[in-house]
N, C-alpha and C positions, 0 to 999 in steps of 0.2 A: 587857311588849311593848317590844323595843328598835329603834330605827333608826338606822343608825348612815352614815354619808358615806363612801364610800371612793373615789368619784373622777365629777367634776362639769368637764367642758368647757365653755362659751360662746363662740361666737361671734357679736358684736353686728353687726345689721345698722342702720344708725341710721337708716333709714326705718321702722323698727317700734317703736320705744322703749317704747310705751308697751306695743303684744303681749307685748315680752319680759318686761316686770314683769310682767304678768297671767300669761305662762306659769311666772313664778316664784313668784308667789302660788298658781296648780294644784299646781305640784310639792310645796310645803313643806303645802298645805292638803288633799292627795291623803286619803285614810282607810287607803288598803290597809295591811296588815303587812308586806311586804317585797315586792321588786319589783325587776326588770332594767326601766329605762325610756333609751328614747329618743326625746327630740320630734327630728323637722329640719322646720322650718319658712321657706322664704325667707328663707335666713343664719341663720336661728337654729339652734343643734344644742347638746343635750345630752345625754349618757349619765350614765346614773346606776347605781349599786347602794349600800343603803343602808337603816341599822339606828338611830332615833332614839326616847327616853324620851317617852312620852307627854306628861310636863308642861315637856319642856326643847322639845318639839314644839310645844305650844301659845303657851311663848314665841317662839318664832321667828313662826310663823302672824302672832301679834296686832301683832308689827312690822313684817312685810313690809307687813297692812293699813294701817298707820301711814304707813311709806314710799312707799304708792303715794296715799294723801290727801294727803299732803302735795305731791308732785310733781306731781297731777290741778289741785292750788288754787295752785298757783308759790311755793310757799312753801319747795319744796328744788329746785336749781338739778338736771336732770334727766342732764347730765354726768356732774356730782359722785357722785351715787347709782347709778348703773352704771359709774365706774370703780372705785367703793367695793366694789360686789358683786363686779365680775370681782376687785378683788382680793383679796379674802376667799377667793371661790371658787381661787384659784391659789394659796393661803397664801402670800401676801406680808403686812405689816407695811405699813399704811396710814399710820398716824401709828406712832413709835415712843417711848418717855419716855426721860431718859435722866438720871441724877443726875449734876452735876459741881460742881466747887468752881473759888470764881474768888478769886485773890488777889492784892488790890489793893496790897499792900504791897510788889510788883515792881513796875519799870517795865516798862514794854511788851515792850521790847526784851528783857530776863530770862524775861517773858510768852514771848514765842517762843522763847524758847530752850529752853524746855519744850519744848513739840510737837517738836523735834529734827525740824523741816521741812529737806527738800533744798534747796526754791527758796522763798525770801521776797521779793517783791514790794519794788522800793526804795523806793517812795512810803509805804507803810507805816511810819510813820512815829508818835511821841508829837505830835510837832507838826499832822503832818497828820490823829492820829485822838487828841483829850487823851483822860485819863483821869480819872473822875470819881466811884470808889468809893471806899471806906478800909475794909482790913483784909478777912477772909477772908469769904465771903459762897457758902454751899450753896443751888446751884437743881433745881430740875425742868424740866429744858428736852424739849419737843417735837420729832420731827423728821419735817417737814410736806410729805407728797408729795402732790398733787392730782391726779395719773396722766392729765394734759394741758398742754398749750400755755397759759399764762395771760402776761396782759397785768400791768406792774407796779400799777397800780390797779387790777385785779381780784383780784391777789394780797392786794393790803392791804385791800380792801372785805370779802372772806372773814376776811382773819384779824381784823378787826373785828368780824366777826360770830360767830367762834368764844371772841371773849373773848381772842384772844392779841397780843400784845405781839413785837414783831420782834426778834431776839436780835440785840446789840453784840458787837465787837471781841476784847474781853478773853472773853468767853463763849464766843466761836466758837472761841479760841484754847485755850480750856481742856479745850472739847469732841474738839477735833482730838490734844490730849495724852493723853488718857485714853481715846480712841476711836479709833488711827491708822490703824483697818484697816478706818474706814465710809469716811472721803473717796477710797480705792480702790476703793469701790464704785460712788461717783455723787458731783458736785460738790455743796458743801456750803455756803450762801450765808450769812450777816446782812445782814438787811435794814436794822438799827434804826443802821448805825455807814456814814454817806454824808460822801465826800469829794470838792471838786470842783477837778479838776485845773484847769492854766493854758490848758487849749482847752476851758474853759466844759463840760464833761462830767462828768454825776457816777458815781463809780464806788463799786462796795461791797464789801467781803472775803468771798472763799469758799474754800472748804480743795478740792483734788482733786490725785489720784494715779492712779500707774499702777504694777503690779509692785510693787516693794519702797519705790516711789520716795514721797511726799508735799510738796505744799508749800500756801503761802498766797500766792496773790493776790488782785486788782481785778479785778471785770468791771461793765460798764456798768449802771449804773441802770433806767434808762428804756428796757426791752430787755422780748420776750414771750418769758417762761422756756418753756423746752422741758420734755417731762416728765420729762424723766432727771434735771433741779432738784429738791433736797430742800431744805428752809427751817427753818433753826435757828427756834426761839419760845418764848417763857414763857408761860404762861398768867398771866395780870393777876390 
């Protein structure tokens, strides 16, 4: 017996948060064999048709119950887990991994010269951001969308809580040489590499482009990221 997803809409109404999980917990815990469904429910609407494995089904089941205990007792932040769903449900790429190599045996400046950026920010600087690795060093870096508005201390209380580590200078630089066609997608931040200008403001390196174009700058610190922010990270 197969069931298989071929196309799942949601529209959230955030006066029901807690119905819509329940009516996601009916759908995935339904028994039927196959089925043309559509709930609409005050903003809530989804259509479905759809063919899924009895025990890839039962996996699913036993974690949406997961997710909705945990979100009932405030133990998962209630945002987070319906911007998570809708994004699954729209195949997006929620967190994404990415391997890159960072070498320290350049200076900064040779650093950028990789990335073969349009526009480099002049404050960017060895002096304004030193450097503090030696020799060539292979990571796993994250790349961390929250698919909301977040505050900079709610960004760092999350990635605390996820075990992650804010990605530096040299890393974001590495990521933007070997990956120059993600920061034309959406702006590409380090949080872990803060410098603070002569009008007492502190500013952090992000990668963004447009068209063929890319470059590296500053943007402010203590700022509530919009969600079209992606957050370079390493997991600790």
């Amino acid at each position: 017996m197969k069931r298989s997803l071929a196309h799942m809409h949601v529209i959230f109404d955030k006066n029901l948060k807690y119905d819509i999980i329940k009516h996601y917990l009916f759908y995935f815990l339904s028994g039927s064999k196959r089925r043309d469904m559509v709930l609409l429910r005050k903003g809530c609407q989804m259509t479905t048709k759809h063919v899924v494995a009895d025990d890839v089904f039962g996996q699913i089941a036993r974690r949406q119950w997961e997710l909705q205990r945990r979100v009932l007792e405030g133990t998962l932040d209630l945002e987070f887990v319906l911007s998570g769903l809708q994004s699954i449900i729209e195949e997006r790429n929620f967190n994404e991994a990415f391997t890159i190599t960072v070498n320290y045996d350049l200076s900064l400046q040779e650093m950028i010269a990789t990335g073969k950026y349009d526009l480099v920010n002049c404050n960017i600087t060895q002096n304004h951001f030193p450097l503090t690795g030696n020799g060539k060093i292979e990571l796993l870096l994250d790349l961390v969308h929250f698919g909301k508005t977040m505050s900079i201390d709610n960004v760092l209380q999350e990635f605390d809580r996820r075990g992650l580590r804010s990605a530096i200078l040299p890393e974001l630089i590495a990521f933007g040489a070997k990956f120059p066609e993600k920061q034309r997608e959406f702006p590409i931040v380090a949080l872990g590499s803060v410098w603070t200008g002569s009008n007492g403001y502190r500013l952090v390196p992000y990668l963004y482009g447009h068209g063929s174009e890319g470059g590296l700058y500053l943007h402010w610190y203590d700022y509530d990221w919009r969600d079209s922010y992606r957050f370079l990270a390493f997991r600790k």
